[in-house]
N, C-alpha and C positions, 0 to 999 in steps of 0.2 A: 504493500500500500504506500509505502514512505517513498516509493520511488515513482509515483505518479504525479501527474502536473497537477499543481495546488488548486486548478481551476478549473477541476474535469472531477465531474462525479455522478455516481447512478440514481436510481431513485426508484426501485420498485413498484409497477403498475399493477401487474396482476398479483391473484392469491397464489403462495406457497408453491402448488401443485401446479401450477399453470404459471409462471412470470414470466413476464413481460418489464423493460425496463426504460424509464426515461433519460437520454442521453443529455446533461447538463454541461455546458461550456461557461462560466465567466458569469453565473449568474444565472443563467437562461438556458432554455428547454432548446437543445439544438437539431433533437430529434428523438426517436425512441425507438430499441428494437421488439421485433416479435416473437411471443411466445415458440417455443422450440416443436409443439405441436401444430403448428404454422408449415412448421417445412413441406416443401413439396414430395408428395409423397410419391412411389416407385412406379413406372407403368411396367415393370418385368421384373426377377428377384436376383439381376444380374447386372453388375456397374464396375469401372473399371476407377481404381486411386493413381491419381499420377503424381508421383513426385517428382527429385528435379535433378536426379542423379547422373552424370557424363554417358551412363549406356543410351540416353535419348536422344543423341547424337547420330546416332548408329541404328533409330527405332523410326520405322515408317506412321507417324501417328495419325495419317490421313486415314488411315485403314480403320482408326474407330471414329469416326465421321458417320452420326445416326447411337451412335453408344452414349447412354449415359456416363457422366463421367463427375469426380470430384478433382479438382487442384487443390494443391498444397503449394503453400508460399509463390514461388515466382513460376510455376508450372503455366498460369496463363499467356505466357509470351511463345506457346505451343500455334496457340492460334494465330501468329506472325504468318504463319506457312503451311496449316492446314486446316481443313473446314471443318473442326474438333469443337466442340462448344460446350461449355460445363455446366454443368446447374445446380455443383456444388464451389463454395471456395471456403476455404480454410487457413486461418494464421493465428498464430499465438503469441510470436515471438515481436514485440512492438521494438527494437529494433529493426525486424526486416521493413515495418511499414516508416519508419524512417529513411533508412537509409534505399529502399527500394520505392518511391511513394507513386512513381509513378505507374508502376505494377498495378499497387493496390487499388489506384484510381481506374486503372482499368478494368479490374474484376467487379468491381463495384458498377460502373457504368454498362458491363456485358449484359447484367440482367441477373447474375449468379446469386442463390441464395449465397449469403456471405455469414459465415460464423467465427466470431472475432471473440479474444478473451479480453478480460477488460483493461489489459495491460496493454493489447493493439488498438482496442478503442479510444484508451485514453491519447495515445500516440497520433489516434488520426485525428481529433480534436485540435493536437498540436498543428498539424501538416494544412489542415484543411477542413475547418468545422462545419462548412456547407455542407460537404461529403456525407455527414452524421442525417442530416434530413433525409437520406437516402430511403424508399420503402423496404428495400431485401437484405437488411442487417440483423442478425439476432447475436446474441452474447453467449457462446460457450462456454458454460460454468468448469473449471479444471480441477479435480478432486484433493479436496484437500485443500485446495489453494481458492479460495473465495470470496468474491469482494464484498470487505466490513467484516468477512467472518473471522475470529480468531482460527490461526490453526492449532491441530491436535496435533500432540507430542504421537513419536508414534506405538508406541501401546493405547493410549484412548484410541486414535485414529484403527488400529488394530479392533477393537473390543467394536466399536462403534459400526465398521465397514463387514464384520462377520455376522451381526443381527441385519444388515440389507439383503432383501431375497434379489437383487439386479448386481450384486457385483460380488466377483469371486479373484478370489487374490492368489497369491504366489506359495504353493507349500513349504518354503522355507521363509519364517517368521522375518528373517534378516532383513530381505526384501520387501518388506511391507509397511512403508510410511506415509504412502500414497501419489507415489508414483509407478507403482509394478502393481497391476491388478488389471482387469476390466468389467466395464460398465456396463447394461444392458439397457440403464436408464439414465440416458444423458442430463436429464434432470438433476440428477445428484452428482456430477460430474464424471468428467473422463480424463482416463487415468491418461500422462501426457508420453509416459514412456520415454522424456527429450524428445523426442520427436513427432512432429505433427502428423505425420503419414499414419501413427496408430492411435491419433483420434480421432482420424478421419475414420479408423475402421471400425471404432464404436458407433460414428457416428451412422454408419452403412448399417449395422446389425441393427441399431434401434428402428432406424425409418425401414427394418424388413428387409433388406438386401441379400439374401444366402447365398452367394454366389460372387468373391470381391475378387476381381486379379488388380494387384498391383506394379503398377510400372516405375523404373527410376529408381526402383528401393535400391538403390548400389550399397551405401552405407561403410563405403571405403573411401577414406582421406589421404591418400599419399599427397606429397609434397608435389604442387604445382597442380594437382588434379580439380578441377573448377564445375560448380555447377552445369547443366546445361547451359542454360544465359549469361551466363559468365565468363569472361577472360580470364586466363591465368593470374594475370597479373594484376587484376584487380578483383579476383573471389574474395568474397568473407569470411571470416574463418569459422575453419569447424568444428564441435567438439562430439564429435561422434568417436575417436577412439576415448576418449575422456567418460561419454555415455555409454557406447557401447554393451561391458561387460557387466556396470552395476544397474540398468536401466532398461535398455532396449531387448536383449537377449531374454531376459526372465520376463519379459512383457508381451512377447509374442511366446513364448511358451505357455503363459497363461491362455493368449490367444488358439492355441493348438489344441490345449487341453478341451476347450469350448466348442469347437470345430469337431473334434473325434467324438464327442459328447450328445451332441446335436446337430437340428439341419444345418449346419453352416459350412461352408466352403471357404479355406484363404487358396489363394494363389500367387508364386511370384513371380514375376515375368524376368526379371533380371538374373540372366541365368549364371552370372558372376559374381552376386551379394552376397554379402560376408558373411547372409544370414544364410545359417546351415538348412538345406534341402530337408533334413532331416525335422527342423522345428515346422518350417512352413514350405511345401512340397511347390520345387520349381519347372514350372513350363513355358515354352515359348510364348511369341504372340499371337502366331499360328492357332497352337494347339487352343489355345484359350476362343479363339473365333470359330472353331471350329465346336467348340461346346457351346456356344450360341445358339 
C-alpha cells in the first residue's frame, strides 16, 4: 500500500460477494471497474494464454486468428502482425504499465476485458487518469495481497486458505504464504505464482475454460535473451531464475494436481520451457489446433 501514489485510491461499490470498485484520482471519481462476474463469458471450453516469451518469435500467431485468446503484459503488440485479437488482458506488475504505457493504452483501447491489480491501476492513474473512465476495467484481487487488507502472517494465511472450499495449496506447508496455491474463485484472489501467465490460468478455470494451451511460457533468462517486443538491449529485467524455484515450479504443480483431479486441461506450447513436460504436458501448436 505504502508504495502507491498518495492520490489514487479505491472505494468499494458492490457487496462482499459481488464488488465492484470506484477508481478515485486526486479527489475525484475517475472511473470504476466491474464486478469480476461481469466478464465475458466463454463461447467454447477452449482459449489459448499468450505470454511474451522469445519462442514467439519463431510462432506463426496468425494461425489463432478466430481463437479466443488472453495476453499477458506486453503480448498485445502480437496484433502488430496478425489478425489475433484478445478478449482477455492481464497485468499486475504497475511497473510494466509505467515503463511500457503505451502497450497498456492499447489493450485498453482494443476492447479487451482488462484485469489490473490495484498496484497497475494505481500506476495508470499516474500515466493517464482519462484511461480509468474506461468501461472494460475490473481489478484482480491477488491472494493475500489486498487493497486496505492487512496481510496474514503465513500460518493465519495457512489456517485461513485450508477452510476455503475454491483454493487448494501446495502439500508442502513451506510453500504456502500465498503465493503457491490456486484459486477457483477469483473473488478471493489469485494466487500470482511471480508470474502473470498463472493468473491468467485461474482466471481461464473460473470463467469455465477446461481446455488452456499456453504460448510464450519460455521462463528462461539467459543473459541478452529479451522479450518478444523487446530488444536486447533494452529488455527489462527478469526475475524468473530468482522466482523460479520458490514460486513458479510449486504453483503449476498445484496446477497439475487440479488438472489430473478434474475436467481441466493445461497445455504448453513452448516446447523448450524450463517448465518440466512432466509438471505441465508439452505440445506443439499444431497438435493443440488440431484438438480444436
Amino acid at each position: 500500500m505504502n508504495r502507491l501514489h498518495p492520490d489514487f485510491r479505491l472505494e468499494q461499490k458492490g457487496n462482499d460477494d459481488d464488488p465492484h470498485y470506484g477508481i478515485y484520482w486526486k479527489g475525484r471519481q475517475a472511473g470504476q471497474t466491474n464486478p469480476l462476474t461481469a466478464l465475458r463469458k466463454p463461447l467454447s471450453g477452449q482459449c489459448f494464454i499468450i505470454a511474451t516469451g522469445p519462442s514467439l518469435q519463431h510462432t506463426d500467431i496468425s494461425r489463432l486468428a478466430g481463437q479466443t485468446c488472453f495476453g499477458v503484459n506486453g503480448a498485445i503488440a502480437l496484433s502488430d502482425d496478425s489478425r489475433v485479437e484478445f478478449q482477455y488482458q492481464l497485468v499486475s506488475d504497475g511497473s510494466f504499465v509505467r515503463d511500457r504505457f503505451p502497450l497498456v493504452r492499447r489493450m485498453i483501447e482494443s476492447g479487451a476485458e482488462c484485469l489490473f491489480s490495484f498496484a497497475a491501476l494505481s500506476m495508470l492513474c499516474e500515466q493517464d487518469p482519462a484511461l480509468a473512465a474506461s468501461p472494460n476495467l475490473y481489478l484482480l484481487p491477488e491472494m493475500n495481497y489486498r487493497y486496505q487488507v492487512p496481510r496474514l502472517d503465513a500460518g493465519d494465511f495457512r489456517h485461513w486458505a485450508m477452510r476455503q472450499e475454491g483454493i487448494s495449496l501446495h502439500p508442502d506447508p513451506d510453500y504456502n504464504s500465498g503465493r503457491v496455491g490456486f484459486s477457483r474463485d477469483i473473488n478471493c484472489g489469485v494466487f500470482t505464482a511471480q508470474t502473470v501467465v498463472f493468473e491468467a490460468l485461474q482466471v481461464a478455470y473460473f470463467l469455465n475454460f477446461r481446455q488452456v494451451f499456453i504460448l510464450g511460457m519460455d521462463l528462461n533468462a539467459r543473459p541478452g535473451q529479451a522479450r518478444f517486443y523487446e530488444q536486447a538491449g533494452k529488455a527489462a529485467r527478469s526475475r524468473i531464475d530468482r522466482d523460479y524455484a520458490p514460486y513458479i515450479l510449486p504453483a503449476f504443480e498445484v496446477a497439475r494436481d487440479i488438472a489430473a483431479s478434474e475436467d481441466f486441461e493445461i497445455y504448453n506450447l513452448s516446447l523448450n520451457s524450463r517448465l518440466p513436460g512432466t509438471v505441465i504436458p508439452k505440445i506443439s501448436l499444431q497438435q493443440a489446433l488440431d484438438m480444436m
